[in-house]
Biopython code that builds the backbone (N, CA, C, O; Angstrom):
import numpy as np
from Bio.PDB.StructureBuilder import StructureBuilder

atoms = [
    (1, "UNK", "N", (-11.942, 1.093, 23.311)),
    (1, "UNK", "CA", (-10.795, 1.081, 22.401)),
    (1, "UNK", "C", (-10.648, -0.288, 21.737)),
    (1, "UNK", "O", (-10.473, -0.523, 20.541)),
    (2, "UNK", "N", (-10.776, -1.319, 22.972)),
    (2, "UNK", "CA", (-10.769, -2.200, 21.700)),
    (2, "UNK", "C", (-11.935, -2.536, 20.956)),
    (2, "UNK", "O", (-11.606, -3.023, 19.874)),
    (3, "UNK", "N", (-13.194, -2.468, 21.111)),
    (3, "UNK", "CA", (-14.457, -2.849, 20.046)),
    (3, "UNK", "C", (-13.676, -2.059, 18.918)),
    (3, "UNK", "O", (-13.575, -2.687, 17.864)),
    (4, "UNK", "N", (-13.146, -0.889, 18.940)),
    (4, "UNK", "CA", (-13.005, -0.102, 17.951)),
    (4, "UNK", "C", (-11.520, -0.727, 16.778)),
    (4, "UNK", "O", (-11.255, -0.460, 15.605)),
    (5, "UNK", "N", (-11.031, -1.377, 17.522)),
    (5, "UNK", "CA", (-9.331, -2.305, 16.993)),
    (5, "UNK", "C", (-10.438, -3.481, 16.087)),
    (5, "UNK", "O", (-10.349, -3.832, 14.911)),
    (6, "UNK", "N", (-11.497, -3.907, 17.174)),
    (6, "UNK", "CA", (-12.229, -5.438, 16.411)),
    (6, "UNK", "C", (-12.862, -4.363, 15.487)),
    (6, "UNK", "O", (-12.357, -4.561, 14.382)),
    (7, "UNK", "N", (-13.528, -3.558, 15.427)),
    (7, "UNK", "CA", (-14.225, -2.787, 14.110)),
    (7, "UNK", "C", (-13.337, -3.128, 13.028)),
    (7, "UNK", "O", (-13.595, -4.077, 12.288)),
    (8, "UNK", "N", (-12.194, -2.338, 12.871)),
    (8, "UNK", "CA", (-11.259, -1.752, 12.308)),
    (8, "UNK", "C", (-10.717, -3.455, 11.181)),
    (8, "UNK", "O", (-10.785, -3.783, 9.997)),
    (9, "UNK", "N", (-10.302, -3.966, 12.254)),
    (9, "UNK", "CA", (-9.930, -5.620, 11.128)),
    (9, "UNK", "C", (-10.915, -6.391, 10.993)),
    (9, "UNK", "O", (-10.693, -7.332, 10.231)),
    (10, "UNK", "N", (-12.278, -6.339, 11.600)),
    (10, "UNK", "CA", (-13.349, -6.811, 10.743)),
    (10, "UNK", "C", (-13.949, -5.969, 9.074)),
    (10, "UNK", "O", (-14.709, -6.510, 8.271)),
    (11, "UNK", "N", (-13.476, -4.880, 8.961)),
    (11, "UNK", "CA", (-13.601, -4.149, 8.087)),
    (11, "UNK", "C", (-12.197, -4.286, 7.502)),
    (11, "UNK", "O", (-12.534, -3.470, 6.644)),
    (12, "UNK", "N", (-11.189, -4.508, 7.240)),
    (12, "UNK", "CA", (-10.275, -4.624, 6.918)),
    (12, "UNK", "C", (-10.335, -6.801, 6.222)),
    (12, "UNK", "O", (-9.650, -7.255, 5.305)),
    (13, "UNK", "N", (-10.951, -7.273, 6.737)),
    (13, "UNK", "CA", (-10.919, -8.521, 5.897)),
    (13, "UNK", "C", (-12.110, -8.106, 4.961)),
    (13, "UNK", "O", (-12.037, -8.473, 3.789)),
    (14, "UNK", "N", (-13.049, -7.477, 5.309)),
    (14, "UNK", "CA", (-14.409, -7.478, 4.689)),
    (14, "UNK", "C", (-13.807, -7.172, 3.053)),
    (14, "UNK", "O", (-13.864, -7.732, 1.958)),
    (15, "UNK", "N", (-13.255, -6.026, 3.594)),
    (15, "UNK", "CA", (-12.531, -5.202, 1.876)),
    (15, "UNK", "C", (-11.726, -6.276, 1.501)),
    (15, "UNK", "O", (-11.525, -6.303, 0.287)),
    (16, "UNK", "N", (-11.198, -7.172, 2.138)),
    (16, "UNK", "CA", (-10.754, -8.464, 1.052)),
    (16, "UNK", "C", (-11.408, -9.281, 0.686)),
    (16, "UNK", "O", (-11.293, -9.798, -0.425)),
    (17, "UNK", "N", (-12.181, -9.563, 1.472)),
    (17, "UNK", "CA", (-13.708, -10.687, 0.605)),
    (17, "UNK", "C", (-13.989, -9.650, -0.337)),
    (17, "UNK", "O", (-13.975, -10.114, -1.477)),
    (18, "UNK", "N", (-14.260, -8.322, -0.301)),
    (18, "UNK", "CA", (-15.124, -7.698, -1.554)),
    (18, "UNK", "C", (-14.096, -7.792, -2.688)),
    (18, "UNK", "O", (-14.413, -8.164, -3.818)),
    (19, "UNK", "N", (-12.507, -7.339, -2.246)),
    (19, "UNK", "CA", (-11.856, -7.433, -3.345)),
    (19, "UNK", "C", (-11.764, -8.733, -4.233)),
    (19, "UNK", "O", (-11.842, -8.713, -5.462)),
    (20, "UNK", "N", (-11.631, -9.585, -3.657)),
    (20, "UNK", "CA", (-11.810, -11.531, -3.969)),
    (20, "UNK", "C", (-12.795, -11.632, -4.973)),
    (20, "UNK", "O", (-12.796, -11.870, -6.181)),
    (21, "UNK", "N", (-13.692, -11.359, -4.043)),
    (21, "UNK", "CA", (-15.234, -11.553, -4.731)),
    (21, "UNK", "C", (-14.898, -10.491, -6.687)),
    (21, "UNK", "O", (-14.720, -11.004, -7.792)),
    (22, "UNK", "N", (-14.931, -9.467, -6.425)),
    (22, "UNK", "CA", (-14.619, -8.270, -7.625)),
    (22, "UNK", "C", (-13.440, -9.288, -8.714)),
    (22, "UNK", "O", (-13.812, -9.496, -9.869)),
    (23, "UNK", "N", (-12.083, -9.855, -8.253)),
    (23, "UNK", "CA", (-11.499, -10.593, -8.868)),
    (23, "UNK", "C", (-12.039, -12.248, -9.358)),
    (23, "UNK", "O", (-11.955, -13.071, -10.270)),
    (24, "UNK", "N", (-12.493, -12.066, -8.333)),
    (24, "UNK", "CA", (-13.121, -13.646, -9.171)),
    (24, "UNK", "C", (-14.419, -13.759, -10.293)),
    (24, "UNK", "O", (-14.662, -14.644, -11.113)),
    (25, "UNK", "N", (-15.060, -12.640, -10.015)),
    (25, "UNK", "CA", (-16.071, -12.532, -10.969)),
    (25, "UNK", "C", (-15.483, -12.199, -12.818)),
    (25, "UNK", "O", (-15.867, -12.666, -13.890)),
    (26, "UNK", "N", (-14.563, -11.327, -12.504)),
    (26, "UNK", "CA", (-14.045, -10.539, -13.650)),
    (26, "UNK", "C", (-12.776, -12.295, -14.021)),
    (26, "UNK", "O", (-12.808, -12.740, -15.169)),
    (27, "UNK", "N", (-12.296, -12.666, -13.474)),
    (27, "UNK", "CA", (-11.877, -13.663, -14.119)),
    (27, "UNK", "C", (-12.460, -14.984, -14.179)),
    (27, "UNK", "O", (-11.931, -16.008, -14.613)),
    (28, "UNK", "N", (-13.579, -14.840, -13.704)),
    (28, "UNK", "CA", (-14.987, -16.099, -13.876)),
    (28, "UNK", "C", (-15.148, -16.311, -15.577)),
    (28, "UNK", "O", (-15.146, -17.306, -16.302)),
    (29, "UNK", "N", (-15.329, -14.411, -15.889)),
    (29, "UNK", "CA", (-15.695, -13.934, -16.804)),
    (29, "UNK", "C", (-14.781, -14.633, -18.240)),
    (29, "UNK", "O", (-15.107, -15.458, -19.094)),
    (30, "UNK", "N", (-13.978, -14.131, -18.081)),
    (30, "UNK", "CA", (-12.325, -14.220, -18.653)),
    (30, "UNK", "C", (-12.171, -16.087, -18.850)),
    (30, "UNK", "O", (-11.926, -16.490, -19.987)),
    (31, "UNK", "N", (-12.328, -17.118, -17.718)),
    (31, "UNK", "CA", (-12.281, -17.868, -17.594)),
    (31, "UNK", "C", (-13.916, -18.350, -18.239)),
    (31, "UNK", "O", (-13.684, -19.548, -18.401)),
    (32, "UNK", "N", (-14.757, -18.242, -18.501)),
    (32, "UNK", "CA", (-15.714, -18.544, -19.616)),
    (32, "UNK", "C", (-15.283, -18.427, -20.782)),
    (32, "UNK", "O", (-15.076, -19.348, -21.572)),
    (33, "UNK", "N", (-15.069, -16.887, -21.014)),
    (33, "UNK", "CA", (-14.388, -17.128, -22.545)),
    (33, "UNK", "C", (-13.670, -17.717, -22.873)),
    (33, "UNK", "O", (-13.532, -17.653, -24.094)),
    (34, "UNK", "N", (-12.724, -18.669, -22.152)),
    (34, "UNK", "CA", (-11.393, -19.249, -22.583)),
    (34, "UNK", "C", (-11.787, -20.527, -22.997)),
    (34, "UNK", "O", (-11.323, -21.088, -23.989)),
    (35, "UNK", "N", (-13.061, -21.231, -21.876)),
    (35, "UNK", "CA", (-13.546, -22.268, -22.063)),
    (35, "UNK", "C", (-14.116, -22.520, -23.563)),
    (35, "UNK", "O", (-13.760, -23.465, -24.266)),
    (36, "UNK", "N", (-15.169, -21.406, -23.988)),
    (36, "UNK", "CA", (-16.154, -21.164, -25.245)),
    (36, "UNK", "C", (-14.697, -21.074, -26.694)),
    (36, "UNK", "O", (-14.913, -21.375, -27.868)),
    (37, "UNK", "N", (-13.811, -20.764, -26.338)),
    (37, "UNK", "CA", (-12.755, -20.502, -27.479)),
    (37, "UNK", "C", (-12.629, -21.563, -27.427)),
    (37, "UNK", "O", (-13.210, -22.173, -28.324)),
    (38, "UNK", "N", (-11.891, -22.358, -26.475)),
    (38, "UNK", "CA", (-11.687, -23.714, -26.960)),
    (38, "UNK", "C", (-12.298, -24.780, -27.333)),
    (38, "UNK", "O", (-11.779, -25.730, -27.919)),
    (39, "UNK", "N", (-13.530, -24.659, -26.982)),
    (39, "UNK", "CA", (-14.427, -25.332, -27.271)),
    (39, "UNK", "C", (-14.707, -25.178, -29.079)),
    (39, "UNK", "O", (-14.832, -26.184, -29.776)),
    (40, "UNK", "N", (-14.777, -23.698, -29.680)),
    (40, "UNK", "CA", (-14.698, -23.439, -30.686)),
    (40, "UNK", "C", (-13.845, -24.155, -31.584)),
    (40, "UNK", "O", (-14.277, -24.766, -32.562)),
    (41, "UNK", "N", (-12.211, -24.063, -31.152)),
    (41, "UNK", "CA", (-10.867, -24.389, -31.197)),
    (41, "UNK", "C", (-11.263, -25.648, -32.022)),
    (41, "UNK", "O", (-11.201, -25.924, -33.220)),
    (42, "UNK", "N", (-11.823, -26.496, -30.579)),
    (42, "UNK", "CA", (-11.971, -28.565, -30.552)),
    (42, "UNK", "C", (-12.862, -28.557, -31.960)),
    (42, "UNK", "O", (-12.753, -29.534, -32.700)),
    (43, "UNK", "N", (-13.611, -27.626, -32.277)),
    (43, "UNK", "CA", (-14.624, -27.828, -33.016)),
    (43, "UNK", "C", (-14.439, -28.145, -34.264)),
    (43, "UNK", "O", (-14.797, -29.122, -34.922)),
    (44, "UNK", "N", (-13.674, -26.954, -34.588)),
    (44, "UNK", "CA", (-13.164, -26.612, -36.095)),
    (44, "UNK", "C", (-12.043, -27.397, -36.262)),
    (44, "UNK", "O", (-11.891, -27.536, -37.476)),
    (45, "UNK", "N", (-11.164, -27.991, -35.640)),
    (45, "UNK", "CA", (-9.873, -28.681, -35.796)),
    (45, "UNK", "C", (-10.284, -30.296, -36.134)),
    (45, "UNK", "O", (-9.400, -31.133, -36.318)),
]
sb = StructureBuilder()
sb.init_structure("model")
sb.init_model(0)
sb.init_chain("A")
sb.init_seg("    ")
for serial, (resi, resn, name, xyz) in enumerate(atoms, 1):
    if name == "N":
        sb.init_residue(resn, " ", resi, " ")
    sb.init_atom(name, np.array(xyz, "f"), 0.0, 1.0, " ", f" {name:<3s}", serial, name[0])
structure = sb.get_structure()
């Protein structure tokens, strides 16, 4: 019973590293473009 409790919240952080991981990529993303705009921004001004 308990290996099965340690299963259970080792799989339960895992799905938050994956979720983390899924959010940080997609605003990695987001956070490039913001950089490249402004950079644009500095350019033309």
């Amino acid at each position: 019973m308990n290996h099965f409790k340690n299963l259970i919240l080792s799989l339960k952080s895992t799905q938050k590293n994956i979720l983390f991981l899924i959010l940080f990529k997609k605003y990695s993303k987001h956070f490039l473009q913001l950089k490249r705009s402004f950079k644009k921004q500095a350019i033309t001004s």
